[in-house]
N, C-alpha and C positions, 0 to 999 in steps of 0.2 A: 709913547707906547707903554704899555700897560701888560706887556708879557714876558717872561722869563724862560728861558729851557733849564731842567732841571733833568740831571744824568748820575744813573746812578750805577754804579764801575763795582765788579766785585773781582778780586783774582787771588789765588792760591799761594800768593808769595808775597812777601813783606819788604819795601825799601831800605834802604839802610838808616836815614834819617829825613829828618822835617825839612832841612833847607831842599834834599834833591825832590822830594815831595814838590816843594814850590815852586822847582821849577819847571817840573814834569806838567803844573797844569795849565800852566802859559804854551807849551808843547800842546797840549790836544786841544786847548779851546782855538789853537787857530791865530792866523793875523788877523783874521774880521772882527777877534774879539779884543776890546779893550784890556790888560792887563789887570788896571785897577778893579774891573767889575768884573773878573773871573773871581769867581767864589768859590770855598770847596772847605769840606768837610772832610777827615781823613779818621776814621778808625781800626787800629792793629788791634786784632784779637790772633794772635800765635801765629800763623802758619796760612790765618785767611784774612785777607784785608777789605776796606769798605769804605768807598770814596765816594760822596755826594758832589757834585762839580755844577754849580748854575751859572747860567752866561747869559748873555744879550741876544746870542745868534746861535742857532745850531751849532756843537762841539765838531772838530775832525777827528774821526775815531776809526780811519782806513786803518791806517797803523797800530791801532794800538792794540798790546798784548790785552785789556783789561773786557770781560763781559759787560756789555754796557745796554740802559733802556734808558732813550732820552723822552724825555715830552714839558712840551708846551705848556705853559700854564697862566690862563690868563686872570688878572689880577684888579681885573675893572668889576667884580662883582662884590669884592668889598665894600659894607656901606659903615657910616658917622653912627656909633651908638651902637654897632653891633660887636657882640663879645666873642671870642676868637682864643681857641689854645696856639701855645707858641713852643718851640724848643728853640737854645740859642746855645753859640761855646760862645763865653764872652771872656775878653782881658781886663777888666774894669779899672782903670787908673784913676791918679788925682791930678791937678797940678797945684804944687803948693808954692811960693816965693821964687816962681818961675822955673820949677823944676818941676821932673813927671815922675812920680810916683807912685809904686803898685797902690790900689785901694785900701786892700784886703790889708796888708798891714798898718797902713794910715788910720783907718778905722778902728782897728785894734789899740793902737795907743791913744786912741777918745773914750773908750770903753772906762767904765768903774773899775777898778784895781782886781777883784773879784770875777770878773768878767773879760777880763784879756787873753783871750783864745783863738786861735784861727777860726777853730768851732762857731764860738760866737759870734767874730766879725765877719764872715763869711756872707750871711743873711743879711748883714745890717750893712752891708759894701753894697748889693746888689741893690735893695732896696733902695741907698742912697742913689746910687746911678744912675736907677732907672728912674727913679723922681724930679731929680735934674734935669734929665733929657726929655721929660715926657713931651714937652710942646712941641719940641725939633722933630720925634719921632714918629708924632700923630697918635697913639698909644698910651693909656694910662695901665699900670701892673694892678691887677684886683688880688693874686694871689700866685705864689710860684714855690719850687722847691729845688733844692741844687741838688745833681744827680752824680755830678763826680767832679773833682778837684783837680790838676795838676800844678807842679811846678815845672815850665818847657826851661829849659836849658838846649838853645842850638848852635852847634859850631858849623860858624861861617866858612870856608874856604879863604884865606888871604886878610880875616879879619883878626884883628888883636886879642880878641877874645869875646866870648856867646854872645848869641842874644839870648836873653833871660827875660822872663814873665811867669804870672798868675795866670792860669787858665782854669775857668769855671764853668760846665756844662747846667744850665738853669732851662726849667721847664715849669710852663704856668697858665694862666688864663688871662687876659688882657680886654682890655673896651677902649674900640677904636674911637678915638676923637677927630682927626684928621683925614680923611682916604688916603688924598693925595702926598702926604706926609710918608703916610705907611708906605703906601706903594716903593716912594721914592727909597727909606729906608731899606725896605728888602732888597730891592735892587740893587741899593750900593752896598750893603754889611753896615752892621754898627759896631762902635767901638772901635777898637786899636788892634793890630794884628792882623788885621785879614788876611794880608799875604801870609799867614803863616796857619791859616785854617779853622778862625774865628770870624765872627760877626755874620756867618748865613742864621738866616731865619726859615722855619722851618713854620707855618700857620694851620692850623685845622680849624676845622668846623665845627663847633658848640650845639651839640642839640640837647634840645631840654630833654629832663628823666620825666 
């Protein structure tokens, strides 16, 4: 299948943190919906928040306090060659001598002496990332720009201590190579973090000026 629901939740009050986040939306997508491929997007702006939530099947939203507009959206009109805007939050890692490591710093200590900034390795993490992954993704990057940065810090319940990452919101313009790549990509999230409100992809439509 080739379709997605995409639901988009606004409400007037703000959680307390990312893990109860995570698990609130294993909560509205439902048993029908796989865990792993609940996807969601979560932005705090003060006092009003703003959750993107895509699934496989229609969300359960009898319950839930949140204003919500779901819809369908089918993904079989993608075609090979055709250029396409993207937004994405991504965690971008490495693995170096079998240990995982954020990018963004990685890349920074490959950087010239002169050039060792988050500033700097920021663009140059993404590009790598996305370079590497281009065949698995179906997607080559033609040009993008990071829109906001975080560092997540989340406390577990019962765990010894956070989960910790690089969070990068990047938006850009993209030339599909693959359909069926890409499809699959959106559908499952890219990158690392999902459960925690990275890897949805977000695609529009490129019309010439």
């Amino acid at each position: 299948m080739s379709t997605v629901f995409l639901t988009r939740l606004k409400a007037p009050f703000a959680f307390p943190s990312p893990y109860q986040i995570h698990l609130m939306t294993g909560d509205i997508a439902g048993e029908q919906v796989s865990r792993r491929k609940c996807l969601h997007r979560f932005d705090d702006a003060g006092i009003n928040t703003e959750m993107w939530l895509q699934t496989e099947a229609p969300p359960n939203l009898d319950k839930s306090p949140w204003k919500a507009e779901t819809h369908a959206l089918d993904l079989s009109g993608i075609n090979a060659g055709q250029q396409m805007g993207f937004r994405v939050r991504l965690s971008p890692s490495v693995c170096v001598k079998g240990r995982r490591q954020d990018m963004v710093g990685y890349v920074k200590q490959t950087l010239p002496p002169h050039m060792q900034s988050c500033s700097a390795a920021r663009p140059e993490a993404v590009k790598q990332w996305f370079a590497k992954r281009a065949d698995s993704l179906g997607f080559t990057v033609n040009d993008f720009e990071i829109e906001g940065h975080r560092w997540q810090k989340i406390d577990k319940p019962g765990a010894a201590k956070p989960i910790e990452f690089n969070e990068l919101d990047v938006a850009g313009i993209m030339t599909v190579t693959d359909t069926a790549k890409l499809i699959n990509a959106v559908k499952n999230g890219i990158g690392r973090e999902r459960a925690f409100g990275c890897g949805m992809m977000f695609l529009y439509v490129v019309t010439a000026a």
